[in-house]
N, C-alpha and C positions, 0 to 999 in steps of 0.2 A: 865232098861234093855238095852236101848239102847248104853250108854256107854260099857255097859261092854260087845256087840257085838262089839262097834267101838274100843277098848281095845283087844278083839280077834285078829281082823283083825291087829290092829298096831302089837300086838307083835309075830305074826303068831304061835298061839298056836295050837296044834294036838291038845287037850281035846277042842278045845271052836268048836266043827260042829254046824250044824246048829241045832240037839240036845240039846247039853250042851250050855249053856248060862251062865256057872258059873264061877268064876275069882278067883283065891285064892287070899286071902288080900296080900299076902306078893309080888305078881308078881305087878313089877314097869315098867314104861315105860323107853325106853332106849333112854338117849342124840342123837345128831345128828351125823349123815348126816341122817337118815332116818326118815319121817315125820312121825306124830302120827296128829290125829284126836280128838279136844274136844269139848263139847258145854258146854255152862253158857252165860252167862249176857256179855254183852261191858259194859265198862263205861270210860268215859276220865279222867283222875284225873289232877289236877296239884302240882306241886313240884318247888318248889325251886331249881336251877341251880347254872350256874357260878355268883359270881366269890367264894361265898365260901356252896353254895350250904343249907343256912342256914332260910332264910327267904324270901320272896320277897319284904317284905316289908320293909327290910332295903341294900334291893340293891341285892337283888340275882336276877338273871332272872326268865321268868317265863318257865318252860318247859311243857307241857303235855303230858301225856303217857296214852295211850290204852289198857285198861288190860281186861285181861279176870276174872271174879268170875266163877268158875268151878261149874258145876252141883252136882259135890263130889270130896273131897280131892284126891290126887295121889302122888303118889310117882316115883322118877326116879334116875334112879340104874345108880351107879356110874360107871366110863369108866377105863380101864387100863390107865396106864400113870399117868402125873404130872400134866397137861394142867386141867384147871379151870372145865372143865366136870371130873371130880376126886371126886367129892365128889355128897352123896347120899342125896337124900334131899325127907323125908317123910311128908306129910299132907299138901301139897300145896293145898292151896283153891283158890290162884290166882295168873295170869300168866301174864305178861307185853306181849303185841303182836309189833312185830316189823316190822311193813310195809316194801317192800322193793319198790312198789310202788304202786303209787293209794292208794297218805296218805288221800288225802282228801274222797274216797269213804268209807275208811275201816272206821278213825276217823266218817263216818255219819252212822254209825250201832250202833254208843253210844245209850246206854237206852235200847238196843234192844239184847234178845235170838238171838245167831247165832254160829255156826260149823267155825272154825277155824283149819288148815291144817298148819301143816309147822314141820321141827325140833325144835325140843327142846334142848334150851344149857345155861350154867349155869352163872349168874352176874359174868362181870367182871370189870366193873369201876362204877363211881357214876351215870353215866347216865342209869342203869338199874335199876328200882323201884321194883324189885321183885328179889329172891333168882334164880327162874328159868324163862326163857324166850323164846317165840316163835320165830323164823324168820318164817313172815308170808307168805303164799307160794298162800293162796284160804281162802276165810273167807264169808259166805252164811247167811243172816238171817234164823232163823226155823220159 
């Protein structure tokens, strides 16, 4: 229930008052500049980097990313225009979070439930480990 209050409130729906608590499956959240609110899991992962992004064990770096595992899949509805928020991306179960600072406090909520704040916008080069991704704005243990 509480996503899909924090789902009301991102996408300023008339049906969700404090009454209705209901979300049709097909309403997706919308790309940025406007923040949206999610909770799930932190976990660190690491990945494979430069210089061809393929193993670390045979020379790729090492990079780690912060992602979210979502409470429940979501979906985010594609933007006018050509620019890489153009495309609609259904049953995300997990979100890359991109600090923009205070890497080391966010990175120490790894292992841990927390509320995550920021826009949502969509991969655009090898350095994003997920289809969609947070610029992180406020990120709170639950």
């Amino acid at each position: 229930m509480r996503l899909v209050s924090v789902l009301c409130a991102a996408l300023l729906l008339p049906a969700c008052g404090p009454g209705e608590q209901t979300l049709q499956p097909e309403a997706c959240l919308p790309y940025g500049p406007r923040s949206v609110t999610l909770s799930g899991k932190a976990v660190t992962r690491m990945f494979p980097g430069p210089p061809d992004s393929r193993n670390v064990d045979s020379g790729s770096a090492a990079e780690n990313a912060l992602l979210l595992q979502l409470d429940a899949p979501i979906c985010v509805a594609s933007t006018t225009g050509t620019d890489s928020n153009a495309v609609e991306e259904r049953e995300i179960r997990e979100i890359q979070l991109v600090p923009q600072s205070s890497f080391a406090a966010a990175y120490s909520l790894s292992g841990r439930r927390v509320t995550a704040t920021g826009p949502l916008f969509h991969a655009q080069n090898d350095h994003h480990r997920t289809k969609v991704l947070m610029t992180l704005r406020a990120i709170a243990p639950n």
